[in-house]
C-alpha positions as CSV (number, residue, x, y, z in Angstrom):
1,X,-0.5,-9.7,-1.0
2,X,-2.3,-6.3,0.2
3,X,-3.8,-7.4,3.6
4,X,-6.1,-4.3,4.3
5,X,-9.1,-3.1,1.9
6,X,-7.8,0.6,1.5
7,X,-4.4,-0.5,-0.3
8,X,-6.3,-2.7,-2.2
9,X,-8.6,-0.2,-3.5
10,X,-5.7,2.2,-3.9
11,X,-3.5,-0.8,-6.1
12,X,-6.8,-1.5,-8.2
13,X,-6.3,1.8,-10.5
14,X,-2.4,2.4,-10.1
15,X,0.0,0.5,-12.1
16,X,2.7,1.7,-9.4
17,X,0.6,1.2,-6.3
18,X,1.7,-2.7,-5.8
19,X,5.4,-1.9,-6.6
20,X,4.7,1.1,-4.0
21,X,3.2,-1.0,-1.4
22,X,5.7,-3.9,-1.4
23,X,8.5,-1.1,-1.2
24,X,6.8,0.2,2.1
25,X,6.3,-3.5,3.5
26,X,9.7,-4.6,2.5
27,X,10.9,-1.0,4.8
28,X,8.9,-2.5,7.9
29,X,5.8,0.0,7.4
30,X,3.2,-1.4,9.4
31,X,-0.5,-1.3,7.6
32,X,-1.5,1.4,9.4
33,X,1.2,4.0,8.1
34,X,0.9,1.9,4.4
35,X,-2.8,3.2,4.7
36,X,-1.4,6.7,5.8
37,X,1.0,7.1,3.2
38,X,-1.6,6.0,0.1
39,X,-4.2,8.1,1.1
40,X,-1.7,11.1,0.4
């Protein structure tokens, strides 16, 4: 589902990170500001 490698990385050790992510993608977030916003 995760397209880029850094949300991938970021969902590996997160059991929220996928639920995060799809929220995000479901909002319109494009994969640059998904990136942005796991990285804080």
């Amino acid at each position: 589902m995760c397209k880029n490698k850094t949300a991938k990385r970021e969902a590996f050790g997160n059991p929220y990170a996928y639920t995060v992510l799809q929220n995000l993608k479901d909002a319109g977030c494009t994969d640059e500001m998904v990136e942005e916003f796991m990285a804080l």
